[in-house]
C-alpha positions as a Markdown table, in Angstrom:
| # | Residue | x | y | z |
|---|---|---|---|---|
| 1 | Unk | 69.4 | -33.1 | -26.8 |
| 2 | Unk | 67.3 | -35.6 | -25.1 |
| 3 | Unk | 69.2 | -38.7 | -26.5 |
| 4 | Unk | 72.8 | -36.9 | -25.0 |
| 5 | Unk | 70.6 | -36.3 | -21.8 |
| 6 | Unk | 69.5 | -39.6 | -21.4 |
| 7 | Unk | 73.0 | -41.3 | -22.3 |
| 8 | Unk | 74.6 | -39.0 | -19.5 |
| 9 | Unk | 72.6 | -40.5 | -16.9 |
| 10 | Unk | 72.8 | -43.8 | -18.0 |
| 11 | Unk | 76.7 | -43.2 | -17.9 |
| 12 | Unk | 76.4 | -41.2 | -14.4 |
| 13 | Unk | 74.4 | -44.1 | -13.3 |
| 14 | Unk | 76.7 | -46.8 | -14.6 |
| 15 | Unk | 79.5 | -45.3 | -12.7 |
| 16 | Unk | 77.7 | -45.3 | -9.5 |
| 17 | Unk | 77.0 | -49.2 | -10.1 |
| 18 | Unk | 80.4 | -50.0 | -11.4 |
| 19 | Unk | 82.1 | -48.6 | -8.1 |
| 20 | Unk | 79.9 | -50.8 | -6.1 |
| 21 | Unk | 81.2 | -53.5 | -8.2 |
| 22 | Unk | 84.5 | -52.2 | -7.8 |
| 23 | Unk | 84.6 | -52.1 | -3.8 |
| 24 | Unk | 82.7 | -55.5 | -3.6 |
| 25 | Unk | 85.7 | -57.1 | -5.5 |
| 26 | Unk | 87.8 | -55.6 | -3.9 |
| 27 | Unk | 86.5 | -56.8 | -0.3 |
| 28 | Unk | 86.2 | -60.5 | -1.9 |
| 29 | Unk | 90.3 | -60.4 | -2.9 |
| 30 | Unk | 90.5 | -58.9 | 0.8 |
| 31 | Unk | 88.1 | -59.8 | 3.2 |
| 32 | Unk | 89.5 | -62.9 | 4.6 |
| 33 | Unk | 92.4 | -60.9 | 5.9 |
| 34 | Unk | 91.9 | -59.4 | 9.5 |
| 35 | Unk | 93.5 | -55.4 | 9.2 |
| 36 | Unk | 96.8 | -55.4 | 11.6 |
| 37 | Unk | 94.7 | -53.0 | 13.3 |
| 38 | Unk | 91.9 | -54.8 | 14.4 |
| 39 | Unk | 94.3 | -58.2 | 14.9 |
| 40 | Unk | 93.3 | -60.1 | 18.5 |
| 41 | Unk | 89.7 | -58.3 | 18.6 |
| 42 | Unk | 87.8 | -59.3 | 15.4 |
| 43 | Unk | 88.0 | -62.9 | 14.9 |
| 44 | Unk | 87.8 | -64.9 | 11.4 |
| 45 | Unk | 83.9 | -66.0 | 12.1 |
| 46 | Unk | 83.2 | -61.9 | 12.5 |
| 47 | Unk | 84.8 | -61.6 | 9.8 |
| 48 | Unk | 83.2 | -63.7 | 7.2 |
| 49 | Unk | 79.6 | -62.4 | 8.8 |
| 50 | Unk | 81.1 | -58.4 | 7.9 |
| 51 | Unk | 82.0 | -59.6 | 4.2 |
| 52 | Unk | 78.7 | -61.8 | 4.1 |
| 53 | Unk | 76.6 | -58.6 | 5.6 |
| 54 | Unk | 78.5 | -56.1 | 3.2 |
| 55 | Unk | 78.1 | -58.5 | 0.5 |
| 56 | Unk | 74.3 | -58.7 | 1.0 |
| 57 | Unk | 73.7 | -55.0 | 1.7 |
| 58 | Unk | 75.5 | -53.7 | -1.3 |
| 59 | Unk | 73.1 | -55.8 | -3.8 |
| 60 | Unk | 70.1 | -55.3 | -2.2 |
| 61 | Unk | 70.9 | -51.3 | -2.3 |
| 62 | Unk | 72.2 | -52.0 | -6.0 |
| 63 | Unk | 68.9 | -53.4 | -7.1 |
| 64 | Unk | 66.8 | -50.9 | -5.4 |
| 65 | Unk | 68.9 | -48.3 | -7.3 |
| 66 | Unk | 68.4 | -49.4 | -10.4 |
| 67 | Unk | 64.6 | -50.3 | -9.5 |
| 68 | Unk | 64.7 | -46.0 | -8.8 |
| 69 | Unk | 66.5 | -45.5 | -11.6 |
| 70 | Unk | 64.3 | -47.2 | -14.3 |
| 71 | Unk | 61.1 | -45.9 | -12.7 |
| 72 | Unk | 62.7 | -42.3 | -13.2 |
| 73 | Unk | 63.3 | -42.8 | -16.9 |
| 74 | Unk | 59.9 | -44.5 | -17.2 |
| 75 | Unk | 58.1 | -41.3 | -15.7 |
| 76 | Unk | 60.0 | -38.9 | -17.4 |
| 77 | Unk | 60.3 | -40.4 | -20.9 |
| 78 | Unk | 57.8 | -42.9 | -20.6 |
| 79 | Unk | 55.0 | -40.6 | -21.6 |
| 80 | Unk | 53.6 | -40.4 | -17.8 |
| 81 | Unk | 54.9 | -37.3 | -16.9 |
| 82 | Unk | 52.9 | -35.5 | -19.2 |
| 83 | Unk | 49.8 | -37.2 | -18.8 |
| 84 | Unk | 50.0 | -36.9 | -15.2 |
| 85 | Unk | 50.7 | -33.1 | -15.4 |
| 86 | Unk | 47.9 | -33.0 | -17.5 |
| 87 | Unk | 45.6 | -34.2 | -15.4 |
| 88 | Unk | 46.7 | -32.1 | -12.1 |
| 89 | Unk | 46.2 | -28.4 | -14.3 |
| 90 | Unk | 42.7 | -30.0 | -15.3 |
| 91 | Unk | 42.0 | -30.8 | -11.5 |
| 92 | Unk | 43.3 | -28.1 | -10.0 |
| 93 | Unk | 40.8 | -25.5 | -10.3 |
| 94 | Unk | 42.9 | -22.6 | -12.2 |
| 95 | Unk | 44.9 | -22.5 | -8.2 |
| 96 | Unk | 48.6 | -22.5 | -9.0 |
| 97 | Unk | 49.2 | -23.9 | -5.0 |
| 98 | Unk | 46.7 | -26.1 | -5.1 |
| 99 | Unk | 48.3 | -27.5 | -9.0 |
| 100 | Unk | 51.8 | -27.8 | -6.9 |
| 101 | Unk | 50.0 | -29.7 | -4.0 |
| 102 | Unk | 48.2 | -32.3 | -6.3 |
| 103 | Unk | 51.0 | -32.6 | -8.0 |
| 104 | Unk | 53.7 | -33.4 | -5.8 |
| 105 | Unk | 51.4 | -35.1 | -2.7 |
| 106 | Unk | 50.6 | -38.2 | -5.1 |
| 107 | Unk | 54.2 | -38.8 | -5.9 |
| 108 | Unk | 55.3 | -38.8 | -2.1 |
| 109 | Unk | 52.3 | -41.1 | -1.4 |
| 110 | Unk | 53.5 | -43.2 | -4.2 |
| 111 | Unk | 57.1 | -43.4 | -3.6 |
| 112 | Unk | 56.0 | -44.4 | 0.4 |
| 113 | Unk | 54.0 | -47.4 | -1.1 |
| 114 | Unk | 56.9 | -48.0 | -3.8 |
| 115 | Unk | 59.7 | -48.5 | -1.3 |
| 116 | Unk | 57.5 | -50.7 | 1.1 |
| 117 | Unk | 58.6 | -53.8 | -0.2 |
| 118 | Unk | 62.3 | -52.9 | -0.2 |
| 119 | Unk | 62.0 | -52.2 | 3.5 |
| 120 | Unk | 60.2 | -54.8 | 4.5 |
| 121 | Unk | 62.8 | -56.9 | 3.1 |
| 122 | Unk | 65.4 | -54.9 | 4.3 |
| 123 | Unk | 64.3 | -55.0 | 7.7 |
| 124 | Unk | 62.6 | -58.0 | 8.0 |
| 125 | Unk | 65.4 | -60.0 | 5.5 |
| 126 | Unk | 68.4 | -58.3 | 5.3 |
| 127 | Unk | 68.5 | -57.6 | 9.0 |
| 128 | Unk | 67.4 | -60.3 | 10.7 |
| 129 | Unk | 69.4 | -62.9 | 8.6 |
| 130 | Unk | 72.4 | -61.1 | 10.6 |
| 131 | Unk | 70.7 | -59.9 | 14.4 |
| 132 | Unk | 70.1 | -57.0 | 13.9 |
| 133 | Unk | 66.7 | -56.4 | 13.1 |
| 134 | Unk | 64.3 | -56.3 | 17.0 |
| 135 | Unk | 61.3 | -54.4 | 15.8 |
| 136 | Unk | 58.4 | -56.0 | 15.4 |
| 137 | Unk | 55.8 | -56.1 | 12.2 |
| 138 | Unk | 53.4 | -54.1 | 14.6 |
| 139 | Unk | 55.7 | -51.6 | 15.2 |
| 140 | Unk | 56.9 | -51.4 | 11.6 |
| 141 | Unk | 53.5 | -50.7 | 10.5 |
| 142 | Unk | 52.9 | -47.9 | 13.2 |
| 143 | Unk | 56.6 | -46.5 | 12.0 |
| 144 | Unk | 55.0 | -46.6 | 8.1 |
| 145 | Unk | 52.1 | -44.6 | 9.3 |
| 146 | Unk | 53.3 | -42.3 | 11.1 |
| 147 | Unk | 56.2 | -41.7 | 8.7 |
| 148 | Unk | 53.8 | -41.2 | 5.7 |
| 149 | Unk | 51.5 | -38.7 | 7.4 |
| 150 | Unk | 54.2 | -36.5 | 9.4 |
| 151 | Unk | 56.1 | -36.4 | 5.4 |
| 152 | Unk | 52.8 | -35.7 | 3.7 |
| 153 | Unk | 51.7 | -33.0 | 5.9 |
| 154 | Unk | 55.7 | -31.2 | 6.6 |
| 155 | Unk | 55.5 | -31.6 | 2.7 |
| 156 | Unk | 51.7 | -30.0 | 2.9 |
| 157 | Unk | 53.0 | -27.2 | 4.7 |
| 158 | Unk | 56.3 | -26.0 | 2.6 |
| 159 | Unk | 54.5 | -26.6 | -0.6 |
| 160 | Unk | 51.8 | -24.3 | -0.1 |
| 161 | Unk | 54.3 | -21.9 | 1.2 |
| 162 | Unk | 56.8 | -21.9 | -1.6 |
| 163 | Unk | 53.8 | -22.1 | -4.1 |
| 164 | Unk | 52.0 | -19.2 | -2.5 |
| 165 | Unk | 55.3 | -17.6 | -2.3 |
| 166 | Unk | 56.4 | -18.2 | -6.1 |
| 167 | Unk | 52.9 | -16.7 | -7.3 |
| 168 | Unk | 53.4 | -13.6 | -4.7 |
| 169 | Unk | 57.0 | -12.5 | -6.3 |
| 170 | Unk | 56.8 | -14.1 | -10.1 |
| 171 | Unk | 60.6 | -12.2 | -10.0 |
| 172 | Unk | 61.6 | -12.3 | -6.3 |
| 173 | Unk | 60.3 | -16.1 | -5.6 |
| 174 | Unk | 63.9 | -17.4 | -5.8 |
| 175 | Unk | 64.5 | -15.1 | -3.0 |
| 176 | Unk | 61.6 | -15.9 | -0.7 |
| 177 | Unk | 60.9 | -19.5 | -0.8 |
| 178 | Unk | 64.9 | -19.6 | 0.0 |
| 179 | Unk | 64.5 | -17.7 | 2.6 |
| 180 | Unk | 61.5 | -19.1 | 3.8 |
| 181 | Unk | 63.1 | -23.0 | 3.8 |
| 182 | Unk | 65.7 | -21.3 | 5.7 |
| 183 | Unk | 63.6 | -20.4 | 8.4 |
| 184 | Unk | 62.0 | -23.4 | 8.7 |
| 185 | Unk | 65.3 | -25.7 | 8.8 |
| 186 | Unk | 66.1 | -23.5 | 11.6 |
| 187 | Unk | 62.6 | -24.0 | 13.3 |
| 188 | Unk | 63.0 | -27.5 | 12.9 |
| 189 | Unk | 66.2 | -28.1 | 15.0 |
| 190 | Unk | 64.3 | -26.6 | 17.1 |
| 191 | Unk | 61.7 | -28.5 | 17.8 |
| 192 | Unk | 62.6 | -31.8 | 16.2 |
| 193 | Unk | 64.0 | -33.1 | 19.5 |
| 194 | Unk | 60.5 | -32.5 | 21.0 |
| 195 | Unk | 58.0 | -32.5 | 18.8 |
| 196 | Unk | 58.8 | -35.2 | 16.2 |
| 197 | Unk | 61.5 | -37.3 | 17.6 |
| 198 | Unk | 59.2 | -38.4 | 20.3 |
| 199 | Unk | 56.8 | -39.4 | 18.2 |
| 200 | Unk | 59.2 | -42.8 | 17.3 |
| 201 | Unk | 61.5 | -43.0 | 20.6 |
| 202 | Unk | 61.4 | -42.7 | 23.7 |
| 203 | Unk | 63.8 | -40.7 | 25.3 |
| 204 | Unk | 64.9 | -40.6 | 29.2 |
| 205 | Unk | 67.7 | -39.4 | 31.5 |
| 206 | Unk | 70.7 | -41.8 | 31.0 |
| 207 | Unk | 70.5 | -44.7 | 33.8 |
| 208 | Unk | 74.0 | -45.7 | 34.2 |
| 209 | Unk | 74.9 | -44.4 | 37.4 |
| 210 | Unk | 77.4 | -41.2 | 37.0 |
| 211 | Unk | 77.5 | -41.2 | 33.6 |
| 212 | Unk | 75.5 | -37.9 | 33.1 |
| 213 | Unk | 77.8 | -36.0 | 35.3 |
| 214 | Unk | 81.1 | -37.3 | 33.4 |
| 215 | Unk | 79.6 | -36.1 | 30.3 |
| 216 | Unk | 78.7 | -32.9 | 31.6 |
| 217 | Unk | 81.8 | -32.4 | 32.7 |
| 218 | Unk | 83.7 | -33.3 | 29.8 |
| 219 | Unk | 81.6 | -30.7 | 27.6 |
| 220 | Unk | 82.2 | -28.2 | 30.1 |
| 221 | Unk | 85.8 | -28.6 | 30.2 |
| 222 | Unk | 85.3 | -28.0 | 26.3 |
| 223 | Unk | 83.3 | -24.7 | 26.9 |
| 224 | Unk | 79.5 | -26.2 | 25.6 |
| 225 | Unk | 76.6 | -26.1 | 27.6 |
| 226 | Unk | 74.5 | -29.4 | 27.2 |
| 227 | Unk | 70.7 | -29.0 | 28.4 |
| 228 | Unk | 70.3 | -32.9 | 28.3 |
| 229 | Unk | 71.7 | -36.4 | 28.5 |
| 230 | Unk | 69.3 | -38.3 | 27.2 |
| 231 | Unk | 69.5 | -42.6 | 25.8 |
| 232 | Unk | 66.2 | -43.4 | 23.4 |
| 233 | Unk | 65.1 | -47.4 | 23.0 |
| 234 | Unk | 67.1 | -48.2 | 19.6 |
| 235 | Unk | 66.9 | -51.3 | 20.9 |
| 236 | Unk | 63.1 | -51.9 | 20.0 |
| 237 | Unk | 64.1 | -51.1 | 16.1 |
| 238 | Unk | 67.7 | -52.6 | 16.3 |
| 239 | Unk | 70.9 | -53.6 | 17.9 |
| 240 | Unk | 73.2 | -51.3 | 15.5 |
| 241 | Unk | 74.4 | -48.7 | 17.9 |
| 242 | Unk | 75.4 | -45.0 | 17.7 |
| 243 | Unk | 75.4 | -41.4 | 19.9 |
| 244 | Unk | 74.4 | -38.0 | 18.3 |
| 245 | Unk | 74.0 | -34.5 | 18.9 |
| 246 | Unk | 70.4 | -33.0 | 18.4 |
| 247 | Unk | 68.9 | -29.5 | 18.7 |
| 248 | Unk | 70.6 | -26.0 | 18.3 |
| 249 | Unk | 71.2 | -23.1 | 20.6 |
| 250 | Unk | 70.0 | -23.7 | 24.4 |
| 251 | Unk | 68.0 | -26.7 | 23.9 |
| 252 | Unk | 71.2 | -28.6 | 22.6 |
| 253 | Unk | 71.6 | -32.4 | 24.3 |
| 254 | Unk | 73.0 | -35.7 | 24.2 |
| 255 | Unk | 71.1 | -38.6 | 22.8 |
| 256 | Unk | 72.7 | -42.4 | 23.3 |
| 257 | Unk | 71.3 | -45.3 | 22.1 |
| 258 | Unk | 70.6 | -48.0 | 24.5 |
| 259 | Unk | 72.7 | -50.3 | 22.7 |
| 260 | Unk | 75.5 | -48.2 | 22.8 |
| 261 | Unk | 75.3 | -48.0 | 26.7 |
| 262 | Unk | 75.7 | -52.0 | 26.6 |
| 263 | Unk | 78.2 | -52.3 | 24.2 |
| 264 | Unk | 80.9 | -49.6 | 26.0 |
| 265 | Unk | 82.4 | -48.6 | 28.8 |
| 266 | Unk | 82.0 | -44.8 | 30.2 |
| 267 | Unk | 85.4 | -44.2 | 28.8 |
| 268 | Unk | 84.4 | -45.1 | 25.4 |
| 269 | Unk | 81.6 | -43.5 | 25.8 |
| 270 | Unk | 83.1 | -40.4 | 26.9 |
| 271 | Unk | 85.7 | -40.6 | 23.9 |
| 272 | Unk | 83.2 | -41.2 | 21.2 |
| 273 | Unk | 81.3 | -37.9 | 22.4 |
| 274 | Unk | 84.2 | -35.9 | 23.0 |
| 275 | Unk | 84.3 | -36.8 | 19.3 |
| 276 | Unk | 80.7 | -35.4 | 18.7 |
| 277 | Unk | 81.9 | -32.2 | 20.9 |
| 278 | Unk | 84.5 | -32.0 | 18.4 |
| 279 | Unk | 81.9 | -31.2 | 15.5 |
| 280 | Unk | 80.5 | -28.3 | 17.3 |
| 281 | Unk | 84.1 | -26.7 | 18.5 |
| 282 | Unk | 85.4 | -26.6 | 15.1 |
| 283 | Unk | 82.2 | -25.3 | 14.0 |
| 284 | Unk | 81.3 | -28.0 | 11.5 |
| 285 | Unk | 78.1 | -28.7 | 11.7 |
| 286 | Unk | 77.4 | -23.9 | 12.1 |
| 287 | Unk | 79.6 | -23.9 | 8.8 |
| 288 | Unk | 78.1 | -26.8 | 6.9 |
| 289 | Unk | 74.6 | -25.3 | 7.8 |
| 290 | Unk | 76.0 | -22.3 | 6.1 |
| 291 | Unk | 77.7 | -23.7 | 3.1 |
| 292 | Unk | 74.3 | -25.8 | 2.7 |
| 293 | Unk | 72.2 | -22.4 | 2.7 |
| 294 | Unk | 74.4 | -20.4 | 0.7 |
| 295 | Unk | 74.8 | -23.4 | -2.4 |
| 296 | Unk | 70.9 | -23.6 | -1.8 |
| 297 | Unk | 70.3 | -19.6 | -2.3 |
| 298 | Unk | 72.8 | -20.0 | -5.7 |
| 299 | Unk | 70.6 | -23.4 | -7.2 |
| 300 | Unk | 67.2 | -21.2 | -6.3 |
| 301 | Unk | 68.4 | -18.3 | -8.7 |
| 302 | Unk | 69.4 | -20.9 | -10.6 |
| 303 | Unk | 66.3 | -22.6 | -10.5 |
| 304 | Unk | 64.7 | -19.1 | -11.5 |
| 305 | Unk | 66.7 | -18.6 | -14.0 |
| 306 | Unk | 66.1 | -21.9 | -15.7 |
| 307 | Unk | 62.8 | -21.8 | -15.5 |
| 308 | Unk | 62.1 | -18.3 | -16.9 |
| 309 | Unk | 64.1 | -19.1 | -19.9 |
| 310 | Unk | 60.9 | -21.4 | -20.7 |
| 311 | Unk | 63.2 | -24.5 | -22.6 |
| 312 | Unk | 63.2 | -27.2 | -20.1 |
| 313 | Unk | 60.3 | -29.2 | -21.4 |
| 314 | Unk | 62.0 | -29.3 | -24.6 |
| 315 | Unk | 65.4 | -30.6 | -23.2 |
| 316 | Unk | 63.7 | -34.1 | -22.4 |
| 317 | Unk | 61.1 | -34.2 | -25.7 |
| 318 | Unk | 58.1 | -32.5 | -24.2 |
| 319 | Unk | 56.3 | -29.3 | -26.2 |
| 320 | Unk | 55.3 | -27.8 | -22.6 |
| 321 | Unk | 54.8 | -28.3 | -18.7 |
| 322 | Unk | 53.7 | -26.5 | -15.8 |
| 323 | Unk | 55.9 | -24.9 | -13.3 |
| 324 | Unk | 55.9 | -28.3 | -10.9 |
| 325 | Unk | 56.8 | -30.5 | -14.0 |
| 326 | Unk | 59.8 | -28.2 | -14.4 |
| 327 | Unk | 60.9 | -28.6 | -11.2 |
| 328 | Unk | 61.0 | -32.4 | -11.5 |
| 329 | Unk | 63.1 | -31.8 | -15.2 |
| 330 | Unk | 65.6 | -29.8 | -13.0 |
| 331 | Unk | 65.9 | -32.3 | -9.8 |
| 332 | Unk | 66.4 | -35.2 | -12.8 |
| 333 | Unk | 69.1 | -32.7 | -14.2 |
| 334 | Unk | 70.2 | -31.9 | -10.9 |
| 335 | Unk | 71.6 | -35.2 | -10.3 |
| 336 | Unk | 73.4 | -35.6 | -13.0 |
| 337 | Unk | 75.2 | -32.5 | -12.5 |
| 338 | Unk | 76.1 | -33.3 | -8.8 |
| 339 | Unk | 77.4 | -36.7 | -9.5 |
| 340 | Unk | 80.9 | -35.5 | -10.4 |
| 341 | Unk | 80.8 | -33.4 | -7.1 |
| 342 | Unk | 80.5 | -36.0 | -4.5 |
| 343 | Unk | 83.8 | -37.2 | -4.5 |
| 344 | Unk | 84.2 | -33.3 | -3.2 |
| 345 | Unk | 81.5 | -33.3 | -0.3 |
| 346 | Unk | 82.6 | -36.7 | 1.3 |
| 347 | Unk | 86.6 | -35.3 | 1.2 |
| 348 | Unk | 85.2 | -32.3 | 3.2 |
| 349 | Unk | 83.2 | -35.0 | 5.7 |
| 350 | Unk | 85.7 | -36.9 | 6.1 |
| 351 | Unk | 88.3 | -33.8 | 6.8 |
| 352 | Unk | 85.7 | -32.6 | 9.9 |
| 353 | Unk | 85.8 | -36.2 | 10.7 |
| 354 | Unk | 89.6 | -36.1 | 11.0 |
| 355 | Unk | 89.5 | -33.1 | 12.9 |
| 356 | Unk | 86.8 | -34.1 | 15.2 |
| 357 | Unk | 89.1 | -37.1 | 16.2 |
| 358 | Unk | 92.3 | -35.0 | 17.1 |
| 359 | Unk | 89.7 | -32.7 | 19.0 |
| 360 | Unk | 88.5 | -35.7 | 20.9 |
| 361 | Unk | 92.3 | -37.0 | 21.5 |
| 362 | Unk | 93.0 | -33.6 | 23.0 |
| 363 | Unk | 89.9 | -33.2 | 25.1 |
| 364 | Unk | 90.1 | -36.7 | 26.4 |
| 365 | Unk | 93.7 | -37.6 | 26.6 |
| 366 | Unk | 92.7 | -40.7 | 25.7 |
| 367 | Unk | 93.0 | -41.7 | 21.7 |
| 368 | Unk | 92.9 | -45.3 | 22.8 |
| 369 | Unk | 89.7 | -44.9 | 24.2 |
| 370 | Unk | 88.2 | -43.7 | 21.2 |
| 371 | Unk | 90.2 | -46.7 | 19.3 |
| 372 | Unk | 88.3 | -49.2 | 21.5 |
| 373 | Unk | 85.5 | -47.3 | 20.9 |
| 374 | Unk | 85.7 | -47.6 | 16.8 |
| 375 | Unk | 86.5 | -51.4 | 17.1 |
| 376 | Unk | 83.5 | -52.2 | 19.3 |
| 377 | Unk | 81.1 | -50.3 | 16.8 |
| 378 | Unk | 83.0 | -51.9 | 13.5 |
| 379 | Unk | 82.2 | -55.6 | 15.3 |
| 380 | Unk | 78.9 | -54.7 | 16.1 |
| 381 | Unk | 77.5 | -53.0 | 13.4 |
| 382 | Unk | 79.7 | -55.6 | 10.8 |
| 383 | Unk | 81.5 | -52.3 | 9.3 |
| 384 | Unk | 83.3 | -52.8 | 6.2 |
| 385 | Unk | 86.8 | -53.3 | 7.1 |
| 386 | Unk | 87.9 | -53.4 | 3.3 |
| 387 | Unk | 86.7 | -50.8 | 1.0 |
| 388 | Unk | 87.8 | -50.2 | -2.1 |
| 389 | Unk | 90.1 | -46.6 | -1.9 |
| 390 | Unk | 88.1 | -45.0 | -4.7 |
| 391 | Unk | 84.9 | -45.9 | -3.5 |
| 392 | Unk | 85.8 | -44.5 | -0.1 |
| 393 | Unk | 87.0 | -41.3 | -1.7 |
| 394 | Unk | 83.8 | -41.1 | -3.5 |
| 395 | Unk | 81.4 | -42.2 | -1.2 |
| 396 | Unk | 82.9 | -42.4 | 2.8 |
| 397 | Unk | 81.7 | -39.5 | 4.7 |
| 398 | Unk | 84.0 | -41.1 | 7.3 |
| 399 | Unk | 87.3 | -42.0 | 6.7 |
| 400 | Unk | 87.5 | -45.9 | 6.4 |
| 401 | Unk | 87.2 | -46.7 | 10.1 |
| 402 | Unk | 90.6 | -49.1 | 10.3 |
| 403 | Unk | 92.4 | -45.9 | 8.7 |
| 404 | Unk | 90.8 | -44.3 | 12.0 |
| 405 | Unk | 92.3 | -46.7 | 14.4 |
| 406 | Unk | 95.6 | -46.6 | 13.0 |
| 407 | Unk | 95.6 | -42.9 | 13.8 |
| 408 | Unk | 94.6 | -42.6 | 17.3 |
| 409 | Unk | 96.8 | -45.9 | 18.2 |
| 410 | Unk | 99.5 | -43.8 | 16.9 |
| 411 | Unk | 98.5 | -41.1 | 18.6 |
| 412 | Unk | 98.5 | -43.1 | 21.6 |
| 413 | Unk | 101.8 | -44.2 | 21.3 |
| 414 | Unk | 103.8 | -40.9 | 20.9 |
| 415 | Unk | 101.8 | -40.2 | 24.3 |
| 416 | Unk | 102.8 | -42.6 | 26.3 |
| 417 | Unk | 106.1 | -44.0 | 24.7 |
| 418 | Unk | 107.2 | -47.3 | 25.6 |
| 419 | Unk | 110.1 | -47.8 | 28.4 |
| 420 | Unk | 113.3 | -48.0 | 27.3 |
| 421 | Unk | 114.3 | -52.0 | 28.9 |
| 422 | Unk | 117.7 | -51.1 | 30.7 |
């Protein structure tokens, strides 16, 4: 059983890595041609930079995957898990929270230190080979910090909870540490806008003059109440650009990167968020919330289930383990099982996405707008204008964005029809 567990990630993973090969063929055979689409806006030298920074981007992430993936197997089957799981039950007092904590802390604290490297290179590399990287190594370092602490104490907190909870209810645990993550995703969309966000960004009224009241009004013409209009300092961290929605109930708002303001004009602007609005009208992000909770309450009883049956350990070669080292076995197991799956989350993403555009055309009148909009962030950002079909449908969360274009310049066009030339 371990052998045929081990060959089925090694196949699971060899897919993953072949459809990166896949799309970054297929954007060599392809990338020198400039979509119809896009004609007169990016230019050939744009161009070769996207394919270059695609290029670039997808081997770096291949390496670091495979750098994960061989790490996992060497933990796993490697002989460390048990030795390390071994160590936290002797350690640990007889406490079943405390065994969780000092079992789980050390590997967030080592996966932190782990991935420095990659993103240091990433940032410091990767980025700045292509403009986009602003931050400094200062500022980095302050980001690592306070990244590593706010993760090891959130992670602090929930683990002593759904420890404290699982030795509560030995029968009922599923049930309460779901319901007690539940809570505190809630909680956190809650505060995250003010409690943790600020702790990277800062955030402040928008500056350009008028532009607050124009979005305002466009979410009230679309029936949603915005407390805020806020733009944060991207631009200290990077020139890539983007707008979201953050926070839930009343203390919804607005957040635009500074770049973004720079790169568009209000219309765009306006478009790209009447796009946003979109996501909250059709009820995508309320029903993907839900969706996410009810999959998570069905892989808790799962999780139960599994667990009580007591065989785990011996699906990957190992006599025993404690309850922690079992939850490791399953999230290993769990990603094999979801592999096949993704293709069916990103079709679902990329239907809201579809949605949310024809929303936006609707609200806004103004699908061109929205088209400018998408062109301005594909040249910026050097957004793949070539991937490979199955890659997308596998991966894209977003429909490929020249796909996009095409749509809402059609759209455009059976608005305003040309004149007939008498």
């Amino acid at each position: 059983m371990t052998a045929a567990i081990i060959i089925c990630y090694l196949l699971t993973s060899a897919a993953a890595y072949a459809l990166r090969l896949l799309n970054l063929q297929f954007l060599k055979r392809h990338g020198t041609t400039v979509p119809a689409a896009l004609a007169g806006a990016i230019s050939p030298e744009t161009l070769d930079r996207t394919v270059a920074y695609t290029v670039d981007s997808s081997r770096f992430g291949l390496i670091e995957s495979l750098f994960d993936d061989i790490l996992l197997l060497l933990f796993l089957f490697g002989g460390i898990l048990p030795v390390f799981d071994h160590w936290v039950l002797t350690n640990a007092g007889g406490s079943f929270v405390v065994a969780g904590l000092a079992f789980f802390l050390p590997l967030t604290l080592v996966q932190a230190v782990l991935s420095i490297p990659f993103d240091l290179y990433e940032t410091f590399r990767l980025e700045s080979r292509y403009g986009f990287n602003t931050t400094t190594m200062r500022l980095w370092f302050a980001d690592l910090l306070k990244s590593t602490g706010l993760s090891l104490v959130i992670s602090a907190l929930l683990l002593s909870g759904a420890f404290a909870l699982v030795k509560a209810s030995p029968q009922r645990w599923w049930l309460w540490v779901w319901l007690f993550f539940a809570l505190v995703t809630v909680v956190m969309m809650y505060l995250a806008p003010y409690v943790i966000e600020p702790l990277f960004n800062k955030f402040e009224p928008v500056s350009e003059e008028g532009l607050e009241e124009e979005i305002k009004s466009l979410a009230e013409r679309a029936g949603l109440r915005v407390s805020r209009v806020m733009q944060v300092d991207a631009s200290r961290r990077s020139r890539h650009s983007n707008a979201y929605f953050t926070g839930i109930g009343r203390v919804k708002r607005i957040v635009l990167y500074d770049t973004l303001l720079q790169q568009m004009t209000h219309r765009e602007i306006l478009a790209v968020l009447a796009h946003e609005i979109g996501h909250w009208k059709k009820g995508h992000i309320r029903n993907r919330l839900l969706l996410t909770e009810v999959g998570a309450l069905a892989v808790s009883y799962l999780v139960w289930r599994l667990i009580d049956w007591g065989g785990l350990p011996g699906l990957i070669g190992l006599p025993g383990g404690s309850f922690a080292a079992q939850l490791v076995i399953l999230g290993f197991l769990g990603a094999i099982v979801s592999f096949p799956i993704t293709p069916l989350s990103s079709w679902l993403s990329r239907r809201h996405e579809w949605q949310a555009d024809r929303f936006a055309t609707e609200l806004s009148g103004d699908p061109e707008a929205l088209a400018s909009a998408l062109v301005k962030l594909s040249k910026e950002n050097l957004a793949n204008l070539h991937p490979h079909p199955l890659y997308a449908a596998f991966y894209y969360s977003h429909p490929p964005v020249v796909e996009r274009i095409t749509a809402l310049r059609l759209a455009a066009a059976r608005r305003n029809p040309p004149v007939p030339q008498r």
